[in-house]
mmCIF file of the C-alpha atoms, coordinates in Angstrom:
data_MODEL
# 
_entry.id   MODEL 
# 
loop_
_atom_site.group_PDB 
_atom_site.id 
_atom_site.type_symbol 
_atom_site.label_atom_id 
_atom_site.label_alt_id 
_atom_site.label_comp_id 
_atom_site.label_asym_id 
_atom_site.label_entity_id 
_atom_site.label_seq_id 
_atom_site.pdbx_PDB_ins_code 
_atom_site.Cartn_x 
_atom_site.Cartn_y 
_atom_site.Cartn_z 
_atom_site.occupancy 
_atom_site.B_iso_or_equiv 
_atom_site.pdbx_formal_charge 
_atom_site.auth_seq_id 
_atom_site.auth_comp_id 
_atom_site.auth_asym_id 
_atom_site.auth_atom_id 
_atom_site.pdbx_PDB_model_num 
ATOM 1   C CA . UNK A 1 1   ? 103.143 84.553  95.258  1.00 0.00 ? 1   UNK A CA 1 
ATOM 2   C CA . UNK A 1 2   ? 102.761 82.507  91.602  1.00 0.00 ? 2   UNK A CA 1 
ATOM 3   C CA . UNK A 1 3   ? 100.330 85.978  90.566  1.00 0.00 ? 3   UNK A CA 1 
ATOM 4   C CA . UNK A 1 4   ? 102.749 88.024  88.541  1.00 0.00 ? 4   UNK A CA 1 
ATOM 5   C CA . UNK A 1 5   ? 101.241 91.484  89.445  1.00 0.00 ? 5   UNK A CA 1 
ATOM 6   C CA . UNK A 1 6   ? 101.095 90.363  93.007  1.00 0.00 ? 6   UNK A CA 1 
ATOM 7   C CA . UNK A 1 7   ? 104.972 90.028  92.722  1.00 0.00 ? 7   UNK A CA 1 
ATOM 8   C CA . UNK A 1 8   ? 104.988 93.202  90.836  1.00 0.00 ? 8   UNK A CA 1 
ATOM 9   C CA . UNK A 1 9   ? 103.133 95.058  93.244  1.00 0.00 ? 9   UNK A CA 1 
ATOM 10  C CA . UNK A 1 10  ? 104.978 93.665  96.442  1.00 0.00 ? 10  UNK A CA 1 
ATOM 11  C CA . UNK A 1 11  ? 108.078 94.136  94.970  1.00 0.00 ? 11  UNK A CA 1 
ATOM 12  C CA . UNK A 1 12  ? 107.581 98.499  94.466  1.00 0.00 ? 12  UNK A CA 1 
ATOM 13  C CA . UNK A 1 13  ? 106.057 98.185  97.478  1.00 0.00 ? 13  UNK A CA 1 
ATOM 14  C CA . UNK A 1 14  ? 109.318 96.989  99.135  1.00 0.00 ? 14  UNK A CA 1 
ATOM 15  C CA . UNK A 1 15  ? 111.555 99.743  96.885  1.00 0.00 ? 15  UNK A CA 1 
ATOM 16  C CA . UNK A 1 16  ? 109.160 102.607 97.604  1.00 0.00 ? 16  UNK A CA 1 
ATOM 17  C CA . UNK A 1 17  ? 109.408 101.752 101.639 1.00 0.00 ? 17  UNK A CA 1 
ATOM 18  C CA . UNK A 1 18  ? 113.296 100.855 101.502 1.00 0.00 ? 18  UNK A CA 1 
ATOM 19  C CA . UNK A 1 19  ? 113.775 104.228 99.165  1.00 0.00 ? 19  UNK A CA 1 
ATOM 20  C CA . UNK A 1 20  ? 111.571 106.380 102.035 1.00 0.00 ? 20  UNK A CA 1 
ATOM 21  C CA . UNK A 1 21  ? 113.269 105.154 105.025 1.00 0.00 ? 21  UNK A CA 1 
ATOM 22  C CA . UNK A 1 22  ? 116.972 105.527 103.313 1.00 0.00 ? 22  UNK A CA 1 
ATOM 23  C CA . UNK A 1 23  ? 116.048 109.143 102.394 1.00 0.00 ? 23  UNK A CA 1 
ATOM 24  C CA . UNK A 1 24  ? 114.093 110.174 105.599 1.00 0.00 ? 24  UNK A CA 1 
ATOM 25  C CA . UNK A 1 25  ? 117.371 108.563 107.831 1.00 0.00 ? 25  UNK A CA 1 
ATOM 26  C CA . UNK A 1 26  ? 119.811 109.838 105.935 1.00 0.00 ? 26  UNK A CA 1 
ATOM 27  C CA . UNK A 1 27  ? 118.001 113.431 105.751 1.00 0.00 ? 27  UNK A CA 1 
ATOM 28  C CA . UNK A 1 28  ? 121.143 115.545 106.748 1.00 0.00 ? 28  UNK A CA 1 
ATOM 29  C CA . UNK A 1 29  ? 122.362 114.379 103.574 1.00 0.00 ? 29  UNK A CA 1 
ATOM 30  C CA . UNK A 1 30  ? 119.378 113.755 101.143 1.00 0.00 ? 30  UNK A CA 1 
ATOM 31  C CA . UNK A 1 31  ? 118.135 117.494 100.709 1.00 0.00 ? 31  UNK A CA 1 
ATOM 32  C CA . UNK A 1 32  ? 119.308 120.555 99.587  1.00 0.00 ? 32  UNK A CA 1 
ATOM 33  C CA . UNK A 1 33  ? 121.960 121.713 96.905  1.00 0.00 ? 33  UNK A CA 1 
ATOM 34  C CA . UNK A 1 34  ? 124.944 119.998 97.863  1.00 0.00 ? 34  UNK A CA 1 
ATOM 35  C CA . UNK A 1 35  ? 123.333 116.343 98.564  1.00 0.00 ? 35  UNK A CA 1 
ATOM 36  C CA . UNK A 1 36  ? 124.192 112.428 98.423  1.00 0.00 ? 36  UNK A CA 1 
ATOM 37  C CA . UNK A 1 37  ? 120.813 110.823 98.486  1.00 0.00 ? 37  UNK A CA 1 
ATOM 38  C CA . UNK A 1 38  ? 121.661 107.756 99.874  1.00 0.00 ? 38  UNK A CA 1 
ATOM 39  C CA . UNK A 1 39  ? 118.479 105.909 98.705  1.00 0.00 ? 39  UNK A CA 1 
ATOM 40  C CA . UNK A 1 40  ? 119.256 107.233 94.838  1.00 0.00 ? 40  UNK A CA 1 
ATOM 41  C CA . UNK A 1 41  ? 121.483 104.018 94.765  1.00 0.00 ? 41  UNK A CA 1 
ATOM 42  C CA . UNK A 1 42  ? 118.371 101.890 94.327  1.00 0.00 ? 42  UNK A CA 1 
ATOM 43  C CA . UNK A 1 43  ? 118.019 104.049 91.132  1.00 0.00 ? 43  UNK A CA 1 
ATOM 44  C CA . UNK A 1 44  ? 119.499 100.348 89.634  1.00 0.00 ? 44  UNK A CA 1 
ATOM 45  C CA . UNK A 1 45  ? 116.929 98.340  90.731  1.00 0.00 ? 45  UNK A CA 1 
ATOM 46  C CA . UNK A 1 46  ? 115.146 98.672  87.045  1.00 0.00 ? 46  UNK A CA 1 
ATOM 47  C CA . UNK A 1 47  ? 118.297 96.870  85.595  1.00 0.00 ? 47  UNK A CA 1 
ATOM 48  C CA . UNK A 1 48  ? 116.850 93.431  87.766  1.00 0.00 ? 48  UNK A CA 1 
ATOM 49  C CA . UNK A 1 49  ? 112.743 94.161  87.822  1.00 0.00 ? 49  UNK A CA 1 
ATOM 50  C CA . UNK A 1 50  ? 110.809 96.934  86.326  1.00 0.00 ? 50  UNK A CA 1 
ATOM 51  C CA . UNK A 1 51  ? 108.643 97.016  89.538  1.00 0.00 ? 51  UNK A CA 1 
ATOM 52  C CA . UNK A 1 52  ? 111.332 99.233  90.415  1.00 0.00 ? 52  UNK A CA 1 
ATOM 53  C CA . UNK A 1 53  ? 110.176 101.708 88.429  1.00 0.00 ? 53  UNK A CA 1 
ATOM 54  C CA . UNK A 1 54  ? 107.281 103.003 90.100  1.00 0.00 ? 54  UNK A CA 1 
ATOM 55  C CA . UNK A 1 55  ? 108.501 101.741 93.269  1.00 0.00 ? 55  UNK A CA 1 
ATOM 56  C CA . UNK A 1 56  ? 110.903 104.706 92.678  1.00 0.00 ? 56  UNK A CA 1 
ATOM 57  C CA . UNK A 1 57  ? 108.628 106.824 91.740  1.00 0.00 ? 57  UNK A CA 1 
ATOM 58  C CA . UNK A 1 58  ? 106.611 106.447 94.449  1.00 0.00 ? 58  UNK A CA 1 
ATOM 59  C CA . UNK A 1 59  ? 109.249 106.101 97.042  1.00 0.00 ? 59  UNK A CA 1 
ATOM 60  C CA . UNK A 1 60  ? 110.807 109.978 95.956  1.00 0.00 ? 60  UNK A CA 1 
ATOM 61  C CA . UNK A 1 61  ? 107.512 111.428 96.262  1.00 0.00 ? 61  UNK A CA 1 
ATOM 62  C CA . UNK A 1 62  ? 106.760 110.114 99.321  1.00 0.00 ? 62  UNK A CA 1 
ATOM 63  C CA . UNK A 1 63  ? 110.230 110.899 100.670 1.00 0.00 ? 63  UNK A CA 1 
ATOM 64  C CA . UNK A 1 64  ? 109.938 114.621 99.474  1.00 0.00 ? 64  UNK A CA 1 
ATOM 65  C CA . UNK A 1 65  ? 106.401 115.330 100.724 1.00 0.00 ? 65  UNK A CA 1 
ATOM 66  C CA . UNK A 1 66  ? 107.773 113.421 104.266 1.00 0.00 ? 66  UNK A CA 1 
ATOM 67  C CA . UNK A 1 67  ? 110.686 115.684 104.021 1.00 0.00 ? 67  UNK A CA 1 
ATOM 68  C CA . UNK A 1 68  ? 109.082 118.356 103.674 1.00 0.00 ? 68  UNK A CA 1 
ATOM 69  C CA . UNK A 1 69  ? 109.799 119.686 100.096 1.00 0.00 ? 69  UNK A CA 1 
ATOM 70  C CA . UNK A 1 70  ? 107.560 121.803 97.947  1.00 0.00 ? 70  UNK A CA 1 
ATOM 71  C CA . UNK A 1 71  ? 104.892 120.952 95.741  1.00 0.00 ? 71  UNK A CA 1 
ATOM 72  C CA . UNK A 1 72  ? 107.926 121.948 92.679  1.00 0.00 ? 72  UNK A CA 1 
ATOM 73  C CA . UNK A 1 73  ? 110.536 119.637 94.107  1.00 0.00 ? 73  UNK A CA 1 
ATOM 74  C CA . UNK A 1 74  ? 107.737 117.080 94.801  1.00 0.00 ? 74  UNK A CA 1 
ATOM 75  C CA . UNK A 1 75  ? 106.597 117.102 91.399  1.00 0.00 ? 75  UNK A CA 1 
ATOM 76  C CA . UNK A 1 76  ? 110.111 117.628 89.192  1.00 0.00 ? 76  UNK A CA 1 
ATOM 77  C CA . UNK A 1 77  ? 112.193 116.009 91.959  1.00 0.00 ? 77  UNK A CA 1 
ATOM 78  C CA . UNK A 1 78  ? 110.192 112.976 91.641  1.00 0.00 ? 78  UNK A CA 1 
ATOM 79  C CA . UNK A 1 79  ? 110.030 112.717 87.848  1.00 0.00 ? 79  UNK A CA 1 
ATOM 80  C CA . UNK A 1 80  ? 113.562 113.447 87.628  1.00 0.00 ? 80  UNK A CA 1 
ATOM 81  C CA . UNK A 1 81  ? 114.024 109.840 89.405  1.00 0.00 ? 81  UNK A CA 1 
ATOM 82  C CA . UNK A 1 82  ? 111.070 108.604 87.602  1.00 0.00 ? 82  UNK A CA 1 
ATOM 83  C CA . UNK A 1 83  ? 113.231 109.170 84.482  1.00 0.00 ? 83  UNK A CA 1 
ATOM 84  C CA . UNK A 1 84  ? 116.461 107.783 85.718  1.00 0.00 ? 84  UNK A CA 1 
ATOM 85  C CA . UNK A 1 85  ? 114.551 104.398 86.162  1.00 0.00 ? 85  UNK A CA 1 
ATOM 86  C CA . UNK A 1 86  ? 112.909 104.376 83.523  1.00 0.00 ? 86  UNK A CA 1 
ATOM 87  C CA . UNK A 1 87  ? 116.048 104.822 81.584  1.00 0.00 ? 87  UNK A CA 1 
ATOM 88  C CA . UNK A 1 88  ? 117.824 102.616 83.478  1.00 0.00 ? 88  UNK A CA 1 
ATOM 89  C CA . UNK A 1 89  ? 115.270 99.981  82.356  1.00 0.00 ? 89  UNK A CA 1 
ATOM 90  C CA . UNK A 1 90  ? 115.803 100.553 78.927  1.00 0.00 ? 90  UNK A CA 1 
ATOM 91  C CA . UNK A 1 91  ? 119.336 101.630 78.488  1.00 0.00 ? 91  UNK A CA 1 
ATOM 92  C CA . UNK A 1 92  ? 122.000 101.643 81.416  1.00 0.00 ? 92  UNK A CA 1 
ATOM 93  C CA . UNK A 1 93  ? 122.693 101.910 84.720  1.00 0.00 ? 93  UNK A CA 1 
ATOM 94  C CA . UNK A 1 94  ? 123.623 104.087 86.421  1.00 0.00 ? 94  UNK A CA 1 
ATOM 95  C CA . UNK A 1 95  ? 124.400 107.299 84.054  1.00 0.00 ? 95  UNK A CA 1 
ATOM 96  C CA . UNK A 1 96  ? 120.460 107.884 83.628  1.00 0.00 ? 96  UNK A CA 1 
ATOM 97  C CA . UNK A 1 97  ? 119.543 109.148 87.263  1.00 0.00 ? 97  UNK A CA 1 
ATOM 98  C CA . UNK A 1 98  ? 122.691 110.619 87.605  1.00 0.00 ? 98  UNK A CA 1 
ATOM 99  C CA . UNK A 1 99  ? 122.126 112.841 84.204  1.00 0.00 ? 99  UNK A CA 1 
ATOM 100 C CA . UNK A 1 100 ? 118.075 113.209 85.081  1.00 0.00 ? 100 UNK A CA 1 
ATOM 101 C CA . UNK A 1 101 ? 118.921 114.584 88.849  1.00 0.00 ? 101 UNK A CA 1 
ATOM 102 C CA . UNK A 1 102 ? 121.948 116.743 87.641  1.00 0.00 ? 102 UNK A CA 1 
ATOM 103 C CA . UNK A 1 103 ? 120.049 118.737 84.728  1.00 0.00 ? 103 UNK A CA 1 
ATOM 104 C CA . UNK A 1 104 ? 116.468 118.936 86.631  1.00 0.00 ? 104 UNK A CA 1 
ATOM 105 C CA . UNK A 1 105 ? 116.914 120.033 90.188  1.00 0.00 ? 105 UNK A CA 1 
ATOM 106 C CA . UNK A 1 106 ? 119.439 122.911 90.018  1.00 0.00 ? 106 UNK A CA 1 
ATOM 107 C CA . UNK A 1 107 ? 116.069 124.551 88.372  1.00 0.00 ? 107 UNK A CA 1 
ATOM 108 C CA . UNK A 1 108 ? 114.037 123.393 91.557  1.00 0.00 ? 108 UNK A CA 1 
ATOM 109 C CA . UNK A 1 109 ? 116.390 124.521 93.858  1.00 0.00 ? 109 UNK A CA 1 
ATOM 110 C CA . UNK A 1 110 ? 116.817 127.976 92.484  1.00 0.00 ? 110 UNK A CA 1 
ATOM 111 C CA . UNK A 1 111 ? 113.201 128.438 90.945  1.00 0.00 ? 111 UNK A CA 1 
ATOM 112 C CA . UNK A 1 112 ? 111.480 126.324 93.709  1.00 0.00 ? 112 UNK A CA 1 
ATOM 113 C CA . UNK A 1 113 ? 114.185 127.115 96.798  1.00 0.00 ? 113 UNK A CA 1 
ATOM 114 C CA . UNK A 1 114 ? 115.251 130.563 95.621  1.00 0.00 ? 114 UNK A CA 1 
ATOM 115 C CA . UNK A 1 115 ? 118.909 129.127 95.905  1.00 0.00 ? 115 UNK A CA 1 
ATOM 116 C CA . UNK A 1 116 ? 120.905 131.966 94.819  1.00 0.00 ? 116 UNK A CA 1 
ATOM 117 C CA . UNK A 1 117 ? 124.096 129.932 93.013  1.00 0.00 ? 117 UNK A CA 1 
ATOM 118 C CA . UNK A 1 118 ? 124.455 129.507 89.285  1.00 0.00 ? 118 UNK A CA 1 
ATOM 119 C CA . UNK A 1 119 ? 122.623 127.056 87.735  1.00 0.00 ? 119 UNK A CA 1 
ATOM 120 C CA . UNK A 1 120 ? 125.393 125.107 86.102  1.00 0.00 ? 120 UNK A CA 1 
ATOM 121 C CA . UNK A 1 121 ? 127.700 124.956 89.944  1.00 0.00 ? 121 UNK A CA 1 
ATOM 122 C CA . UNK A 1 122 ? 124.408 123.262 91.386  1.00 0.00 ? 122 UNK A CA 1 
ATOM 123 C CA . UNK A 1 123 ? 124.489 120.990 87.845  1.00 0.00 ? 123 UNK A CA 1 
ATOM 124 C CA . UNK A 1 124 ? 127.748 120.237 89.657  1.00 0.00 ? 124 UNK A CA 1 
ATOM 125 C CA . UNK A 1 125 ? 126.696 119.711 92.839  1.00 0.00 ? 125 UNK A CA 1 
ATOM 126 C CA . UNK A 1 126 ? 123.910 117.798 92.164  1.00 0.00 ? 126 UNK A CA 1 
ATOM 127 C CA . UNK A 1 127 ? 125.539 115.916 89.713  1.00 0.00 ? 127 UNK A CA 1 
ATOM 128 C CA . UNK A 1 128 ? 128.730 115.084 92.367  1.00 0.00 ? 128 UNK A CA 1 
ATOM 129 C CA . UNK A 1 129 ? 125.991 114.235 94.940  1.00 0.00 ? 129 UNK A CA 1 
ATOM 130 C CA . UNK A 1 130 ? 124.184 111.876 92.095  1.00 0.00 ? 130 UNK A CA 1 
ATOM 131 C CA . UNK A 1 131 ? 127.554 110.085 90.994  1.00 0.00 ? 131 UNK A CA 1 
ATOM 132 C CA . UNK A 1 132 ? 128.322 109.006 94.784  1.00 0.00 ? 132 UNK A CA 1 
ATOM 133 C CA . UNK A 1 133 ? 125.068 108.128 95.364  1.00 0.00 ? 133 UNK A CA 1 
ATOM 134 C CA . UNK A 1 134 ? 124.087 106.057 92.079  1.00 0.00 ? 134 UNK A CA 1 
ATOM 135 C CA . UNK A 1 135 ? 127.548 105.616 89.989  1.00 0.00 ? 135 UNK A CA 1 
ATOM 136 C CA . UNK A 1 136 ? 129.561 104.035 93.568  1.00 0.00 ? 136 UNK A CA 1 
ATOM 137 C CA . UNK A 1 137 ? 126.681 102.911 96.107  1.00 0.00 ? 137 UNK A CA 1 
ATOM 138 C CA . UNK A 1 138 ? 124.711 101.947 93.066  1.00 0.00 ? 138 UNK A CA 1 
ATOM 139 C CA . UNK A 1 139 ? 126.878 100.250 91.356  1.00 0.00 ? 139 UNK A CA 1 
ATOM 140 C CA . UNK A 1 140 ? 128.184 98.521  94.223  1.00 0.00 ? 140 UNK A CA 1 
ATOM 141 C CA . UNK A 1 141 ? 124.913 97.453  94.904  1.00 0.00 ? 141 UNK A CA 1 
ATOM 142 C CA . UNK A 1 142 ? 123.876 96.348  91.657  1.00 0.00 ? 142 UNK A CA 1 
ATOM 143 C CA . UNK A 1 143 ? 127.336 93.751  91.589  1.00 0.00 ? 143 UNK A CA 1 
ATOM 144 C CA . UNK A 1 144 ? 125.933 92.618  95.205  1.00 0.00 ? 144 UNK A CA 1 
ATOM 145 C CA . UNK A 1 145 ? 122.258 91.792  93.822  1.00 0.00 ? 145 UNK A CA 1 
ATOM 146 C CA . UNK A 1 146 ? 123.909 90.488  90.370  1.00 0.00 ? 146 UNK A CA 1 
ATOM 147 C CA . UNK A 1 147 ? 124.993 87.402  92.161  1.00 0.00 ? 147 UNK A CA 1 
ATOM 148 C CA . UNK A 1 148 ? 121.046 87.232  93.328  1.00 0.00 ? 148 UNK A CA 1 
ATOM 149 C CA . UNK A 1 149 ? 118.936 88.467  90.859  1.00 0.00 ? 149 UNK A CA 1 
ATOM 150 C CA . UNK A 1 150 ? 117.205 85.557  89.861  1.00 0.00 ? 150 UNK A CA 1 
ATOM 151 C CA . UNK A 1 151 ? 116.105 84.584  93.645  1.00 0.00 ? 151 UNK A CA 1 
ATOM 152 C CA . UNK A 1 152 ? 115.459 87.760  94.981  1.00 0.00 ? 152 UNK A CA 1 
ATOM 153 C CA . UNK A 1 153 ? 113.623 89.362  91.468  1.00 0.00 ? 153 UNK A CA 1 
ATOM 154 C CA . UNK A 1 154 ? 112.514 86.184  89.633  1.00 0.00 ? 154 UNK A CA 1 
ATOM 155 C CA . UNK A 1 155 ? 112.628 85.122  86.389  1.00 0.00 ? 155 UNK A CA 1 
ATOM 156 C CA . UNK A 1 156 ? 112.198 88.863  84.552  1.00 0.00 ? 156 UNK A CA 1 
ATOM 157 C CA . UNK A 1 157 ? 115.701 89.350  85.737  1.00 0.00 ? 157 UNK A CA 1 
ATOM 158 C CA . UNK A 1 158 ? 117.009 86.297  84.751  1.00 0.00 ? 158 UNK A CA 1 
ATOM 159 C CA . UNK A 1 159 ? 116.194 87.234  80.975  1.00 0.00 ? 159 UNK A CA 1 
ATOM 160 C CA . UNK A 1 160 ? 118.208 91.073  80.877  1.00 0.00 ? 160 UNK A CA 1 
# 
């Protein structure tokens, strides 16, 4: 695979299918106002390749509309990760999905979900959910790929 969009394309492929499957197994756990979306750790993956990105992206709208969300949590549940990697790519992982997920799906849940708890507890919530899920698995994750980024992302990683 020497064609660079090829790689690109394979590559948030792979992250949108691994992101589904982690979501849709892990389901007890990966809806609802008090979650740990297991599959939010790959929410680093932009540090090593921004295929990752919409591999993301693509991934947590898949997942939702699988899951059986609503079009609101479809739509804002999805950007809110779409955010986190894009953020991640720029600035640092993994306190941009974490932030992005905390601040934007309390208002799903309640406006979307009609869940009837204050806004700023499921800011909490969320927010807990998001720092297991991308400040421990993800981080733990991204110091496992670190040792393999250049083999396993090629050389855009190499260059962060």
């Amino acid at each position: 695979m020497k064609n660079k969009s090829t790689l690109f394309l394979v590559q948030a492929a792979l992250i949108a299918a691994v992101y589904v499957v982690l979501t849709l197994v892990f389901a007890p756990f990966s809806y609802g106002e008090i979650q740990v979306r297991i599959s939010e750790a790959l929410t680093i993956l932009p540090f090593f390749t921004p295929a990752a990105i919409p591999g993301l992206f693509v991934g947590c709208i898949l997942a939702n509309l699988l899951g059986g969300a609503i079009p609101l949590d479809i739509a804002f549940g999805s950007i809110a990760t779409l955010i986190g990697a894009v953020f991640t790519y720029k600035w640092l992982a993994p306190v941009p999905p974490i932030v992005a997920n905390a601040v934007l799906v309390p208002f799903v849940l309640r406006y979307g979900y009609s869940v009837n708890l204050p806004i700023p507890l499921m800011m909490l919530t969320v927010g807990a959910g998001e720092i297991i899920s991308c400040g421990i698995f993800g981080m733990v994750l991204l110091t496992a790929l670190s040792k393999y980024k250049n083999t396993l992302f090629g050389k855009q990683a190499a260059a962060k």
